[in-house]
N, C-alpha and C positions, 0 to 999 in steps of 0.2 A: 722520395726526395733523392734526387741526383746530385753528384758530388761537382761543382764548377771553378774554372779560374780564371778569374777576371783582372786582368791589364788595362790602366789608364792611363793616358799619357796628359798630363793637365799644363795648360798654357802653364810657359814659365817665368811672363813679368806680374803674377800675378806673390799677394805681399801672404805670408801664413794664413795669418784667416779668413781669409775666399778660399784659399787653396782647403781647407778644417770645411768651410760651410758646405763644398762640394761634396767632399767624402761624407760627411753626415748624411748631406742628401741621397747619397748611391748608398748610406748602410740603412738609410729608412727606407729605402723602397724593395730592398732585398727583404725586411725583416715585414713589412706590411706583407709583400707580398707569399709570408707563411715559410719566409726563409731564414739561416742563421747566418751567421759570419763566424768562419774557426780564426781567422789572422787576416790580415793585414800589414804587408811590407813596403814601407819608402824605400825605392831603391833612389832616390835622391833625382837628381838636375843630367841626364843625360844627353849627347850630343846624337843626333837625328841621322839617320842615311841618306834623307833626301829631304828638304825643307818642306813644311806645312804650317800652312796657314801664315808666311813668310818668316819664318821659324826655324831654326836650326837646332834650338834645342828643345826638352820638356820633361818636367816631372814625370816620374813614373812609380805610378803603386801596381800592388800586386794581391789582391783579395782572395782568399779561400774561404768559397762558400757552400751552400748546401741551398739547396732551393728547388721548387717543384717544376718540372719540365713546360707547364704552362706558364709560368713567370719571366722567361729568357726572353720572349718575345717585347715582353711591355718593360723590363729592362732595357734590351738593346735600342728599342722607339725612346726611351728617356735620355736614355745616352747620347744618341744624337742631336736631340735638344738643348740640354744642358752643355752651356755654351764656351765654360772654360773646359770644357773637352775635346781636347783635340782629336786624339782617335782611341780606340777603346776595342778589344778584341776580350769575348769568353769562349772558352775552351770546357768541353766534359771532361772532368777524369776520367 
């Protein structure tokens, strides 16, 4: 298990609980895929450097996880999909 950190930047007209139903979904597919979650940070409503998805601003969480170097892959493929995701960057410790 490698140690990982994961940034999401989640659309930000969207109302609490899609914003809750998202994050469930990205902690069940860390946790299916034989991984944990140590934290979880709102850094709240932040304003953007360059507009996306004609967007200026977007929520931003901050996940510390633990998960097996094969699961990064079919994360990051989910990530994309999952559509109140705007952009989503993981990092190794």
């Amino acid at each position: 298990m490698h140690n990982y950190e994961l940034v999401v930047i989640i659309h930000p007209d969207l109302d609490e609980e899609a914003i809750n139903q998202s994050l469930d979904k990205i902690k069940d597919w860390i946790t299916k895929a034989g991984g944990s979650i140590e934290n979880v940070d709102n850094w709240g409503k932040r304003h953007l450097s360059y507009e996306i998805q004609k967007q200026n601003e977007g929520v931003y969480f901050l996940f510390t996880a633990s998960m097996p170097t094969a699961a990064v892959a079919e994360l990051e493929r989910n990530l994309t999909i999952l559509e109140p995701v705007m952009r989503h960057l993981i990092v190794a410790k």
